[in-house]
mmCIF file as Biopython writes it, N, C-alpha, C and O atoms, coordinates in Angstrom:
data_model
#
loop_
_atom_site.group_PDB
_atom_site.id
_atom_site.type_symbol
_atom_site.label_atom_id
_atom_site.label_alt_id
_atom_site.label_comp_id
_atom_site.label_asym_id
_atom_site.label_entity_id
_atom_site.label_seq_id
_atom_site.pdbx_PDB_ins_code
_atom_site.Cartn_x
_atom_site.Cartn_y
_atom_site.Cartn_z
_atom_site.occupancy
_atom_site.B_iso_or_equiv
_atom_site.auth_seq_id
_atom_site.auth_asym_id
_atom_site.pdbx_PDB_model_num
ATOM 1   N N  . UNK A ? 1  ? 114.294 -85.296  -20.738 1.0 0.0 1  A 1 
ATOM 2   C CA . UNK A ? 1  ? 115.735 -85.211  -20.462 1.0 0.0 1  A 1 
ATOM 3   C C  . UNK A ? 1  ? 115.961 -85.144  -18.959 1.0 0.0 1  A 1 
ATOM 4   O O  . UNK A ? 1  ? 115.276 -84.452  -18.206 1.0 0.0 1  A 1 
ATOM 5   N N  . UNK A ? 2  ? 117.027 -85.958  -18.563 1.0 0.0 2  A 1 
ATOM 6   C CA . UNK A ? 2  ? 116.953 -86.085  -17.222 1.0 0.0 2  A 1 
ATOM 7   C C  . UNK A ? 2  ? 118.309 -84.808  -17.085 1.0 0.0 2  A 1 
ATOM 8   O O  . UNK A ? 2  ? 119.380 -84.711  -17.686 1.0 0.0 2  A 1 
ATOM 9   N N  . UNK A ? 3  ? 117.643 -83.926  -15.979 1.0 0.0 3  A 1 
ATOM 10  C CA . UNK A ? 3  ? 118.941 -83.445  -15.802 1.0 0.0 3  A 1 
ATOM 11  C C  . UNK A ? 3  ? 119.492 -83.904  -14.095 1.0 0.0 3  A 1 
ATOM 12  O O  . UNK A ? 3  ? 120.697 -83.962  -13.845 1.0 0.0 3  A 1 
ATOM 13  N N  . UNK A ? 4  ? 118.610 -84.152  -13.209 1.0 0.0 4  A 1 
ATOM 14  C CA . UNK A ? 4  ? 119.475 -84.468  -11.961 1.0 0.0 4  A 1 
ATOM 15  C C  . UNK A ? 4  ? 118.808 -85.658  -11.451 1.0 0.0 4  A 1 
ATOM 16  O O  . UNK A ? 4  ? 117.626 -85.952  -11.627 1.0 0.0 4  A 1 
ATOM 17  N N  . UNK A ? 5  ? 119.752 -86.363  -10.750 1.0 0.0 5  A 1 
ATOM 18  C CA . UNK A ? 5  ? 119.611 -87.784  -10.104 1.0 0.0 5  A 1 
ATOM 19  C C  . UNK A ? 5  ? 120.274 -87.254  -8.555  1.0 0.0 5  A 1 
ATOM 20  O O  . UNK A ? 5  ? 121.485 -87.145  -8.363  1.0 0.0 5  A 1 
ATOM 21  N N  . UNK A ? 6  ? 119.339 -86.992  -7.642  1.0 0.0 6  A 1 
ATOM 22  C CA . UNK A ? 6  ? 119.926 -87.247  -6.417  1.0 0.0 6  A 1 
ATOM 23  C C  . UNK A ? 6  ? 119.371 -88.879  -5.327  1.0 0.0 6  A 1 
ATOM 24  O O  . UNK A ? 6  ? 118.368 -89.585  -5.430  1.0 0.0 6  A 1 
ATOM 25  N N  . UNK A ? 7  ? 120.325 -88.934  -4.557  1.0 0.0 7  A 1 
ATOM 26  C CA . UNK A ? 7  ? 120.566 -89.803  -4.154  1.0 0.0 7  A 1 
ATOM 27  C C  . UNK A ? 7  ? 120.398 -90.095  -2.239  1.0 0.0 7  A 1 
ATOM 28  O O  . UNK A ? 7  ? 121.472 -90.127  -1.639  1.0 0.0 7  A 1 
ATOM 29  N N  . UNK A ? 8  ? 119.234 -90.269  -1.479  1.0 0.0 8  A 1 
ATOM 30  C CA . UNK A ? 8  ? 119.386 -90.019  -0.129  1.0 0.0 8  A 1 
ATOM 31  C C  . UNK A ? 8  ? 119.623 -91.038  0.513   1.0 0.0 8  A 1 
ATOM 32  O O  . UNK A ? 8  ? 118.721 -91.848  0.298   1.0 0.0 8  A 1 
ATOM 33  N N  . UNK A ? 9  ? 120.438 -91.465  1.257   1.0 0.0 9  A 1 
ATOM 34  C CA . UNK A ? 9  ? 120.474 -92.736  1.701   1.0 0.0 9  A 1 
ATOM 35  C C  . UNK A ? 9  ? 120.524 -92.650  3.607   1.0 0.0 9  A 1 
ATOM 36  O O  . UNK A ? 9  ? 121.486 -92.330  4.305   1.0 0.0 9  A 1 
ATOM 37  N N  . UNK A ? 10 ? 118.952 -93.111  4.103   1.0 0.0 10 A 1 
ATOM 38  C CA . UNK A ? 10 ? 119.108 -92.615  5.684   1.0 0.0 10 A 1 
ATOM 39  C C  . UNK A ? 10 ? 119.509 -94.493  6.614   1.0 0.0 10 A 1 
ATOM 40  O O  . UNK A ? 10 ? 119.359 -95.666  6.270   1.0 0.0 10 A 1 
ATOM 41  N N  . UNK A ? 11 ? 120.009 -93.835  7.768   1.0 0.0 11 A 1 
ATOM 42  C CA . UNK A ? 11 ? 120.452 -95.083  8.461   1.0 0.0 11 A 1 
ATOM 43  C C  . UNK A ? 11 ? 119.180 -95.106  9.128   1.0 0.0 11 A 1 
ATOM 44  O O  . UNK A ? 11 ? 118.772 -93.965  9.341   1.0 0.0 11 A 1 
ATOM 45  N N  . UNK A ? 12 ? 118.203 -96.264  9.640   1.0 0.0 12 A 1 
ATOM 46  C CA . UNK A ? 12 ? 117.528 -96.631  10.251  1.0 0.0 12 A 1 
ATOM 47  C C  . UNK A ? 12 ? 118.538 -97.581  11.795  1.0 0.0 12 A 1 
ATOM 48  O O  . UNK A ? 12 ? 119.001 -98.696  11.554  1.0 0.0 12 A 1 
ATOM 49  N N  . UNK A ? 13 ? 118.730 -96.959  13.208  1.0 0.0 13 A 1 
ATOM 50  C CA . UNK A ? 13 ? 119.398 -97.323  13.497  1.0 0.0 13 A 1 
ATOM 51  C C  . UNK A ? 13 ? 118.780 -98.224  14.263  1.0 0.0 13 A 1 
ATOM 52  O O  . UNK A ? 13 ? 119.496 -98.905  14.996  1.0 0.0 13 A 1 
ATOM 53  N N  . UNK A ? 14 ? 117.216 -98.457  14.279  1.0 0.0 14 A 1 
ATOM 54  C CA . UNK A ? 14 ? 116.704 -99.641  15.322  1.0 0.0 14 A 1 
ATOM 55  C C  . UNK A ? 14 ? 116.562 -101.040 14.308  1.0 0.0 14 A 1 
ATOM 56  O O  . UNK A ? 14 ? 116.713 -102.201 14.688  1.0 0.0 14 A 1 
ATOM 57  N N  . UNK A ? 15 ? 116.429 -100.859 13.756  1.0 0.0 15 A 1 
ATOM 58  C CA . UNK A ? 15 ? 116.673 -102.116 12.127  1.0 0.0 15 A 1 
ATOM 59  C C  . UNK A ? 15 ? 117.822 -102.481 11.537  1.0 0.0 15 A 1 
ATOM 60  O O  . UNK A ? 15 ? 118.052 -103.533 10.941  1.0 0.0 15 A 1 
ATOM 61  N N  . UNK A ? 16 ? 119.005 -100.962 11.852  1.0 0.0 16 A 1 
ATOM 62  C CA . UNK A ? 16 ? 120.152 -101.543 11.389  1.0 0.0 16 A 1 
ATOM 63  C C  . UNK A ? 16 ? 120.257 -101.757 10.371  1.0 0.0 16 A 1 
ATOM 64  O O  . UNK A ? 16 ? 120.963 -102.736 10.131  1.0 0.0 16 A 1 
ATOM 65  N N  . UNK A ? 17 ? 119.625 -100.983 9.117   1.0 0.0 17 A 1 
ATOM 66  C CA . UNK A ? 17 ? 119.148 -101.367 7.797   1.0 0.0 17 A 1 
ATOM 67  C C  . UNK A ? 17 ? 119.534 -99.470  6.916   1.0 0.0 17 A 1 
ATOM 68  O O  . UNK A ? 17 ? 119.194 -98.363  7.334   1.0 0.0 17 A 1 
ATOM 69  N N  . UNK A ? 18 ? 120.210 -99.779  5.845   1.0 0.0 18 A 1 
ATOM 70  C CA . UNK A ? 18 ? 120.422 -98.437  4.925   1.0 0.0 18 A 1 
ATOM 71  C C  . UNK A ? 18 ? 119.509 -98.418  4.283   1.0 0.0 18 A 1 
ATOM 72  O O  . UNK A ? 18 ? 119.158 -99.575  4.049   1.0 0.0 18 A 1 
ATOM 73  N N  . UNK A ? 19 ? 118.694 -97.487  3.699   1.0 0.0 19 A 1 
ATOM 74  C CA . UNK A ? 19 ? 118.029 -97.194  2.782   1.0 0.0 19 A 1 
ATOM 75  C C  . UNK A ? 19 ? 118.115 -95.974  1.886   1.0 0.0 19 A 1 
ATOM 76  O O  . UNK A ? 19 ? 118.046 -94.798  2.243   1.0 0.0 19 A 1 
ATOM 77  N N  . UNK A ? 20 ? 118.266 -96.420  0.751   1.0 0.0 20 A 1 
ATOM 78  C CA . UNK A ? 20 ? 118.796 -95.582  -0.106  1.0 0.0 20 A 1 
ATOM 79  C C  . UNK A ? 20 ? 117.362 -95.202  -1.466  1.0 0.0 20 A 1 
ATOM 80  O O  . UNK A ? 20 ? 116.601 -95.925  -2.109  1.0 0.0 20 A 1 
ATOM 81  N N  . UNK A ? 21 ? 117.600 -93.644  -1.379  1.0 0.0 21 A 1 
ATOM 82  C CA . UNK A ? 21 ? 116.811 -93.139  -2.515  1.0 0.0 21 A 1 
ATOM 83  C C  . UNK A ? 21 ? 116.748 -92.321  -3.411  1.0 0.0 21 A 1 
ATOM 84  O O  . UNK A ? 21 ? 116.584 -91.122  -3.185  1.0 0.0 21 A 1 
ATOM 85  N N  . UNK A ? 22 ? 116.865 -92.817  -4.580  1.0 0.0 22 A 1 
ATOM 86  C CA . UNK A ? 22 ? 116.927 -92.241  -5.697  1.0 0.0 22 A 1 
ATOM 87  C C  . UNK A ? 22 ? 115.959 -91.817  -6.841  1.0 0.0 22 A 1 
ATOM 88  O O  . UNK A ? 22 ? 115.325 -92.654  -7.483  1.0 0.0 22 A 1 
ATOM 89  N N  . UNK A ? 23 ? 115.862 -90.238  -7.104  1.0 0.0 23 A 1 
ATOM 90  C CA . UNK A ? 23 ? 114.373 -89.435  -7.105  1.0 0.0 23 A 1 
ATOM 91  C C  . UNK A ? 23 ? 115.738 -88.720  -8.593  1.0 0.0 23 A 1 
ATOM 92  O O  . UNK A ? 23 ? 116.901 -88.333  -8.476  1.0 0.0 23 A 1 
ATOM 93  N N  . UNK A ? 24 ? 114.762 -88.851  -9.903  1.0 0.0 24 A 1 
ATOM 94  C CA . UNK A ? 24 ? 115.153 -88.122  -11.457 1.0 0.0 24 A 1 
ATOM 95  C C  . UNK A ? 24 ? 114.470 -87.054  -11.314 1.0 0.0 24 A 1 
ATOM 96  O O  . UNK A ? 24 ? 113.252 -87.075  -11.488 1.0 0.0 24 A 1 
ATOM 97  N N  . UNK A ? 25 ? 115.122 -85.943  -10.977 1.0 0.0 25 A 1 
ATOM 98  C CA . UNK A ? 25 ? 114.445 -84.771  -11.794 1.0 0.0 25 A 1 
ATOM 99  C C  . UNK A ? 25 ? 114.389 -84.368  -13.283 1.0 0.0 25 A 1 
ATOM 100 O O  . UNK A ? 25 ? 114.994 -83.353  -13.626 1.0 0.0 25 A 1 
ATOM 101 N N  . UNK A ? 26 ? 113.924 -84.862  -13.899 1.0 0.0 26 A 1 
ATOM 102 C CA . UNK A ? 26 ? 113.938 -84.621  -15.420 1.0 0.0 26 A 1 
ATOM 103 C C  . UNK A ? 26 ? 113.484 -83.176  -15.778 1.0 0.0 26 A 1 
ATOM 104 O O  . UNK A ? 26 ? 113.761 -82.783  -16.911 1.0 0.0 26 A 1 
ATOM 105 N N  . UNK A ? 27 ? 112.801 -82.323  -14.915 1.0 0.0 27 A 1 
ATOM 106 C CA . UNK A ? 27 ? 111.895 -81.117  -15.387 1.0 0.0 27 A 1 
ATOM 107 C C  . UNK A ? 27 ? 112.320 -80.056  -14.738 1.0 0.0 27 A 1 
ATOM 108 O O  . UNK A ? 27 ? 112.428 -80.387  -13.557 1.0 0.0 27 A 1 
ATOM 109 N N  . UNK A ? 28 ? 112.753 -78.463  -14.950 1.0 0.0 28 A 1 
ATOM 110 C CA . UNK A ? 28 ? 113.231 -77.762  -13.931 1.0 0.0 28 A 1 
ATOM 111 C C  . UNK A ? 28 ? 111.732 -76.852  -13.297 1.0 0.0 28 A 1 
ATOM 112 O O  . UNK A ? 28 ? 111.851 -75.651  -13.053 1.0 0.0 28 A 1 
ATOM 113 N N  . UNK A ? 29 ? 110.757 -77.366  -13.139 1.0 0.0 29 A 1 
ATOM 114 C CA . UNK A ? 29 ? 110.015 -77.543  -12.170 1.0 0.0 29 A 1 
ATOM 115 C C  . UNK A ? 29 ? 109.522 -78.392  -10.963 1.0 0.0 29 A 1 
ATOM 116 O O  . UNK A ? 29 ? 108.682 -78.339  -10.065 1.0 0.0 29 A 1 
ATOM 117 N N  . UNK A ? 30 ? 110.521 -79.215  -11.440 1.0 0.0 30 A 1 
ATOM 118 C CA . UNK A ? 30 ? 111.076 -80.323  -9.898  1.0 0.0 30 A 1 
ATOM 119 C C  . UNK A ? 30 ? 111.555 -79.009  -9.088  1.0 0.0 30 A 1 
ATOM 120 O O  . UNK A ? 30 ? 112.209 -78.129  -9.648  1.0 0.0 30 A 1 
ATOM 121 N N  . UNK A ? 31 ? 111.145 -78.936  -7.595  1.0 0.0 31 A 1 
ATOM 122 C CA . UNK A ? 31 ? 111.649 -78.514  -6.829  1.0 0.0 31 A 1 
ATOM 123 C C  . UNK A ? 31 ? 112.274 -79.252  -5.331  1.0 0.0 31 A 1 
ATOM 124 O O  . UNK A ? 31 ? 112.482 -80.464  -5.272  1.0 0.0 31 A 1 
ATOM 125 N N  . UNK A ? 32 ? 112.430 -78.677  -4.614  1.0 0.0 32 A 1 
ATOM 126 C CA . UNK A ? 32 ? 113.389 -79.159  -3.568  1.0 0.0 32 A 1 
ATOM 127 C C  . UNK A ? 32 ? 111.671 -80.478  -3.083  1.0 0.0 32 A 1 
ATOM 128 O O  . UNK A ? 32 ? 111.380 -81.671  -3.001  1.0 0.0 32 A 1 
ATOM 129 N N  . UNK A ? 33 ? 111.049 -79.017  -2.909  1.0 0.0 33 A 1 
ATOM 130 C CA . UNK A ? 33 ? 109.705 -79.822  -1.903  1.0 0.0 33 A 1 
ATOM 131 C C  . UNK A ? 33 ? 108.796 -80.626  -1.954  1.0 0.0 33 A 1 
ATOM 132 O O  . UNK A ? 33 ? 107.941 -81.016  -1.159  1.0 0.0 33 A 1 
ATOM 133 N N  . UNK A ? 34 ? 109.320 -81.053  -3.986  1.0 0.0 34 A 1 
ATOM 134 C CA . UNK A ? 34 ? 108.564 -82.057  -4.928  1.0 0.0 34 A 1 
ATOM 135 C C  . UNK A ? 34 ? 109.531 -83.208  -4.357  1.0 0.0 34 A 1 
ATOM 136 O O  . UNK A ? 34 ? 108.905 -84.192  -3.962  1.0 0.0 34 A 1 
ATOM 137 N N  . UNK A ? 35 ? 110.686 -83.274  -4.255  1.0 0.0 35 A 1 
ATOM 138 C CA . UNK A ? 35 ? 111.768 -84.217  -4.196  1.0 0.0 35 A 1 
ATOM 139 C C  . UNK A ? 35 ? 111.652 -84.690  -2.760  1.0 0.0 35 A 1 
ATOM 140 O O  . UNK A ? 35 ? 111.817 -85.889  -2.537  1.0 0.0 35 A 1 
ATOM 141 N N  . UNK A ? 36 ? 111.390 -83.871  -1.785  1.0 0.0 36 A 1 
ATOM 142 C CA . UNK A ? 36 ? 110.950 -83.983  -0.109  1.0 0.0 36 A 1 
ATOM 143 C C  . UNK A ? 36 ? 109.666 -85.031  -0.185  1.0 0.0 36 A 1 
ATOM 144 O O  . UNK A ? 36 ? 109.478 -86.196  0.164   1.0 0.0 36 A 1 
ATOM 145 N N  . UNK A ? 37 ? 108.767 -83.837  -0.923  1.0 0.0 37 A 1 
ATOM 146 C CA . UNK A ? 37 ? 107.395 -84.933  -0.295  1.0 0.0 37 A 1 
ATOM 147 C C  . UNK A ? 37 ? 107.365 -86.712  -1.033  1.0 0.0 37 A 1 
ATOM 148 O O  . UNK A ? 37 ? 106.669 -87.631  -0.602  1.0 0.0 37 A 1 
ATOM 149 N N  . UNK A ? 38 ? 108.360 -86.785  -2.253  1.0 0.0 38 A 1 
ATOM 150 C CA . UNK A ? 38 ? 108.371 -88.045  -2.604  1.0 0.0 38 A 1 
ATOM 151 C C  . UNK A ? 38 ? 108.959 -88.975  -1.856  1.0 0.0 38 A 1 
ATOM 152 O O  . UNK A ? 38 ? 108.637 -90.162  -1.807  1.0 0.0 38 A 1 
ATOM 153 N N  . UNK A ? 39 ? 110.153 -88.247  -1.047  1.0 0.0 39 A 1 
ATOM 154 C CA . UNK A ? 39 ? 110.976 -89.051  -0.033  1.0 0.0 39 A 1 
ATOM 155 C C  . UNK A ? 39 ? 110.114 -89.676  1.000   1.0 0.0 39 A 1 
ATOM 156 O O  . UNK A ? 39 ? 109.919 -90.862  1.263   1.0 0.0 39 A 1 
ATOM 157 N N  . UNK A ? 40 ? 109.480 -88.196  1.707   1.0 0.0 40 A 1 
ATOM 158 C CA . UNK A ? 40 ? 108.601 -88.711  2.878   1.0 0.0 40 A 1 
ATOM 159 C C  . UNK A ? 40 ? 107.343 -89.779  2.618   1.0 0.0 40 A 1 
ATOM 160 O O  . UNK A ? 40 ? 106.914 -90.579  3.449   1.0 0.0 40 A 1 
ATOM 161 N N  . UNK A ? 41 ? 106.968 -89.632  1.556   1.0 0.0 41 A 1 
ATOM 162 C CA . UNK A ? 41 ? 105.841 -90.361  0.841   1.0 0.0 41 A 1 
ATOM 163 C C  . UNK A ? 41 ? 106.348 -92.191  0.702   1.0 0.0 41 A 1 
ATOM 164 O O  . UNK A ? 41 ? 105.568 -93.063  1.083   1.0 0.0 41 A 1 
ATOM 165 N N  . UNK A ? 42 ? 107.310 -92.432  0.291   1.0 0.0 42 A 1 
ATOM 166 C CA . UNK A ? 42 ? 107.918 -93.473  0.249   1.0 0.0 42 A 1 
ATOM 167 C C  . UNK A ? 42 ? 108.538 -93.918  1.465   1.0 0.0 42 A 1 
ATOM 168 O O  . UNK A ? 42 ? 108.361 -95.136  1.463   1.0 0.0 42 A 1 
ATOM 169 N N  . UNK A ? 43 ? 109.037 -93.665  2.285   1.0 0.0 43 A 1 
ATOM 170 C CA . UNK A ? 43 ? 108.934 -93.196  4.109   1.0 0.0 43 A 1 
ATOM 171 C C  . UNK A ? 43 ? 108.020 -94.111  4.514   1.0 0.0 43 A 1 
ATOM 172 O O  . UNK A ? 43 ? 108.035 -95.332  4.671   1.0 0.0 43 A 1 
ATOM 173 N N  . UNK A ? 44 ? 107.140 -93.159  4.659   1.0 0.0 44 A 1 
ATOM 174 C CA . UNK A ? 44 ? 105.986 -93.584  5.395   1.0 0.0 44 A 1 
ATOM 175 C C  . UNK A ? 44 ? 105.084 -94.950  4.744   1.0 0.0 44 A 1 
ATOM 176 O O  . UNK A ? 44 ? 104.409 -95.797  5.329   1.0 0.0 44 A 1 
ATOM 177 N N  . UNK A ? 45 ? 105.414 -94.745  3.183   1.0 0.0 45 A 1 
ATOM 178 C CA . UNK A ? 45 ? 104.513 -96.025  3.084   1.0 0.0 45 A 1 
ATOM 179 C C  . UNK A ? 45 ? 105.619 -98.021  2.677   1.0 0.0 45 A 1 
ATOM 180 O O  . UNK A ? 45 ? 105.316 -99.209  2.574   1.0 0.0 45 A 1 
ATOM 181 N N  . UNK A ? 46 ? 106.276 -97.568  2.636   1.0 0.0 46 A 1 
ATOM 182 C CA . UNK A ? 46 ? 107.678 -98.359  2.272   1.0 0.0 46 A 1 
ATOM 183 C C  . UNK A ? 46 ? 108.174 -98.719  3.078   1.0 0.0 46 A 1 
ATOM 184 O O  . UNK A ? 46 ? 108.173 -99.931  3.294   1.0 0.0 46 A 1 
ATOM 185 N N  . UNK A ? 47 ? 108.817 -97.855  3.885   1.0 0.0 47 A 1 
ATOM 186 C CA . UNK A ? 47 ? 109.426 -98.442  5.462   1.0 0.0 47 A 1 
ATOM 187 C C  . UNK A ? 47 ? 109.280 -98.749  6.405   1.0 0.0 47 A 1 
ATOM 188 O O  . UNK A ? 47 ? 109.728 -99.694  7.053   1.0 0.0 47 A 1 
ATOM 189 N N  . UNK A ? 48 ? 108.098 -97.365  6.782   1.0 0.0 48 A 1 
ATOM 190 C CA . UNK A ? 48 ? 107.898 -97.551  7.927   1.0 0.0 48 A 1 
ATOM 191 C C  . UNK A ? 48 ? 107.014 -99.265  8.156   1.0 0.0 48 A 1 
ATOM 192 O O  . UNK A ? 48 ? 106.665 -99.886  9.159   1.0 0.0 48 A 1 
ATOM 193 N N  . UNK A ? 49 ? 106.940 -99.481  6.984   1.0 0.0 49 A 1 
ATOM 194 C CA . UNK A ? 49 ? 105.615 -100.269 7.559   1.0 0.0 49 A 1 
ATOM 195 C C  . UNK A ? 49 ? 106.584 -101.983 7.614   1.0 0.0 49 A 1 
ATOM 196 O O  . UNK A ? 49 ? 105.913 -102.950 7.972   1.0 0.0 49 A 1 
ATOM 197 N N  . UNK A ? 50 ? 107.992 -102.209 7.279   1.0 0.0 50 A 1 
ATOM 198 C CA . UNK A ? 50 ? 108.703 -102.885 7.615   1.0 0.0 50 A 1 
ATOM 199 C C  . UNK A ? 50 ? 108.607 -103.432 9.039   1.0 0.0 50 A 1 
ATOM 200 O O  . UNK A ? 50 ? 109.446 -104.235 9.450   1.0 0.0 50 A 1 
#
């Protein structure tokens, strides 16, 4: 059961490019820093490498 869908969307302003991300917490052992390190994780391997 999904209970939360948040949504981060950061401006990259040397690309000029939105990127938007969307992380289901289905479990209320999702925490803030589970939802962080997936962001940064996708970050670093997703974008940056644009």
């Amino acid at each position: 059961m999904k209970k939360l869908v948040t949504i981060y969307t950061i401006i990259d302003q040397g690309k000029k490019k939105d990127y938007t991300f969307t992380f289901s917490m289905g479990f209320t052992h999702n925490t803030w820093n589970e939802v962080k390190d997936r962001f940064e994780l996708y970050w670093n391997e997703v974008v940056r490498k644009k």
